[in-house]
C-alpha positions in Angstrom: 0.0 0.0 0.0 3.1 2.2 0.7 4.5 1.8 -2.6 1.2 2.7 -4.5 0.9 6.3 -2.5 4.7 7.3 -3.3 4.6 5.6 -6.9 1.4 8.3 -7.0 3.4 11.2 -5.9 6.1 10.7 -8.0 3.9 10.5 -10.5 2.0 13.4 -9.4 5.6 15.8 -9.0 6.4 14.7 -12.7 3.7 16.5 -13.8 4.4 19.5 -11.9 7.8 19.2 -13.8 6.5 19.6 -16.8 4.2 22.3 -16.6 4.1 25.1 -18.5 5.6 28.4 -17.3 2.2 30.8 -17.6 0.2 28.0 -15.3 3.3 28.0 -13.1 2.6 31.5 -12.6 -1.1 31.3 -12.1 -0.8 29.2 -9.3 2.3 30.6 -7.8 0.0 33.4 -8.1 -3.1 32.1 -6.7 -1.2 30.6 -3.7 0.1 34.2 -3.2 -3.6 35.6 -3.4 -5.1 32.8 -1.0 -2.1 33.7 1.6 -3.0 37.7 1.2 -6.9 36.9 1.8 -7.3 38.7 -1.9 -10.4 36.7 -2.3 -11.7 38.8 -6.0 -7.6 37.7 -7.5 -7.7 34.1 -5.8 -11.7 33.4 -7.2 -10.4 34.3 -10.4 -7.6 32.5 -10.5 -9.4 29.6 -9.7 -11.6 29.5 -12.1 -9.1 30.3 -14.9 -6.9 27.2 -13.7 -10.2 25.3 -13.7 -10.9 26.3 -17.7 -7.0 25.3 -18.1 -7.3 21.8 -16.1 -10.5 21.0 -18.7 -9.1 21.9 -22.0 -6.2 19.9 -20.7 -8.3 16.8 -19.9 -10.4 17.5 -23.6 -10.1 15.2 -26.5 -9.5 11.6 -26.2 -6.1 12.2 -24.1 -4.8 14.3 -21.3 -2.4 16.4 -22.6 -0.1 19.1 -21.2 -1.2 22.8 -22.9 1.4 25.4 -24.2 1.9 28.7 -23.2 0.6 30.4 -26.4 -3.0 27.8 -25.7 -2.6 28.9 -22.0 -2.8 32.8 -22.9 -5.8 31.7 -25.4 -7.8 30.0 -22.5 -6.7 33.2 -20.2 -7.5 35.5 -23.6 -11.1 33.9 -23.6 -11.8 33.9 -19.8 -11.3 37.8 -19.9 -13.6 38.3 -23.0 -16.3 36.4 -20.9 -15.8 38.9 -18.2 -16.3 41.6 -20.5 -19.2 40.7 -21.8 -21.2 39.8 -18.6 -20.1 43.4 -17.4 -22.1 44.4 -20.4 -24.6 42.4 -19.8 -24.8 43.4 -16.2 -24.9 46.9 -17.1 -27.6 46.2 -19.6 -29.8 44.7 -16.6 -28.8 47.2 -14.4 -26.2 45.1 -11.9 -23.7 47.6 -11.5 -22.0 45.5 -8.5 -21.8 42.6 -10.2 -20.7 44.4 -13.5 -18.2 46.0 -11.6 -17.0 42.7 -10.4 -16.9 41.0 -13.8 -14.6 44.5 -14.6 -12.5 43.7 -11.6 -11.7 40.4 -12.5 -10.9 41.0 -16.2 -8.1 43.6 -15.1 -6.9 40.3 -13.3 -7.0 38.1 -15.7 -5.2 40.9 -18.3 -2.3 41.3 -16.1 -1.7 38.0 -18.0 -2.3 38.7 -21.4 0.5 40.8 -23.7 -0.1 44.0 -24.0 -3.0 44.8 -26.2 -2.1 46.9 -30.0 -2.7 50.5 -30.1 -4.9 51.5 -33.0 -1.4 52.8 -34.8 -0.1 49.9 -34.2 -2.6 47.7 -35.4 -3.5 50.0 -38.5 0.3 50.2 -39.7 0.2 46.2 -39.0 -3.3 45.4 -41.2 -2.0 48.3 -43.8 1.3 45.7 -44.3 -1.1 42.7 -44.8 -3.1 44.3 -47.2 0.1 45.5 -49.3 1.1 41.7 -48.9 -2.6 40.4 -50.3 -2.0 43.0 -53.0 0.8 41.7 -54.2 -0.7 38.5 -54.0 -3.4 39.7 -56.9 -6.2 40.3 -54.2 -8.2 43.5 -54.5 -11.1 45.0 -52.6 -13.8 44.1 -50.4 -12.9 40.3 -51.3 -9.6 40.3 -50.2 -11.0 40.3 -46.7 -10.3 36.9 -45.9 -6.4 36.5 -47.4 -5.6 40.0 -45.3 -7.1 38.4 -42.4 -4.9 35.2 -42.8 -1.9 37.5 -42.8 -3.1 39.9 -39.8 -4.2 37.3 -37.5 -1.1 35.1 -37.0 0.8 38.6 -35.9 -2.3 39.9 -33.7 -3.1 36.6 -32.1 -4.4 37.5 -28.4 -3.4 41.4 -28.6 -6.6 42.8 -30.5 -9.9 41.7 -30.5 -10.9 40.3 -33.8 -13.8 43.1 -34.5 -11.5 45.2 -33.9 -9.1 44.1 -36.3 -11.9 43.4 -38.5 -12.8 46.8 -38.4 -9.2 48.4 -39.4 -9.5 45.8 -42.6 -12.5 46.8 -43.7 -11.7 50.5 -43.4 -8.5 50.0 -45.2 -9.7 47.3 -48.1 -12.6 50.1 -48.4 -10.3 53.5 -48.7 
């Protein structure tokens, strides 16, 4: 019975060994909010190392996720927020809207720091150069510019956003 429990924690520490850095974080993180009583950062990080632990365990095998699919789970988490803020507001929740606020500046602590509008513009104005060269014109090359921005925006702009700046540029 012995040799089951440590095989288990052996087994249990390798894991720990191979995780990525970004989760690593989190829950040095969360252990460091729990410790402080900061009960808004520890509920958050909780549930966004809950969203991590079941995309890990998706699929037909557990698998350990990358740091670029950790910032996309964290990237997705904060949109959520966002949105039920909205949605709060719209029902007239301002606490819990506020909350939903609260936690998304959390979880964006974690995120790369999101394009300016310059930046983004001067990055889609590139793409669309590219697509031209490529023989796309007009509203139609939508989809080819988009294959070119997205790759370089990926989890720093908000797809309508850079959507938007495509459109407008395709269009004038």
């Amino acid at each position: 019975m012995g040799g089951e429990k440590a095989r288990r924690l052996s087994v249990g520490a390798g894991i720990l060994d191979g995780m990525t850095t970004l989760k690593a974080k989190l829950k040095d993180d969360l252990t460091t909010a729990i410790k402080a009583r900061d009960e808004l950062r520890s509920a958050t990080l909780r549930l966004t190392l809950t969203a991590i632990q079941k995309e890990e365990v998706a699929g037909t095998e557990a698998r350990e996720l990358s740091d670029g699919e950790v910032e996309k789970i964290i990237a997705r988490e904060a949109k959520k927020r966002r949105e039920a803020a909205e949605a709060f507001d719209k029902g007239g929740r301002a606490d819990a809207a506020e909350r939903e606020r609260a936690e998304g500046e959390v979880l964006a602590t974690y995120l790369p720091k999101p394009l300016t509008d310059d930046e983004l513009e001067q990055l889609v104005a590139a793409a669309v150069a590219e697509a031209k060269g490529a023989g796309a014109e007009g509203p139609r090359a939508m989809g080819a510019v988009m294959k070119i921005v997205n790759p370089q925006v990926a989890g720093r702009a908000d797809g309508g956003r850079v959507a938007a700046a495509v459109k407008k540029l395709l269009a004038g």
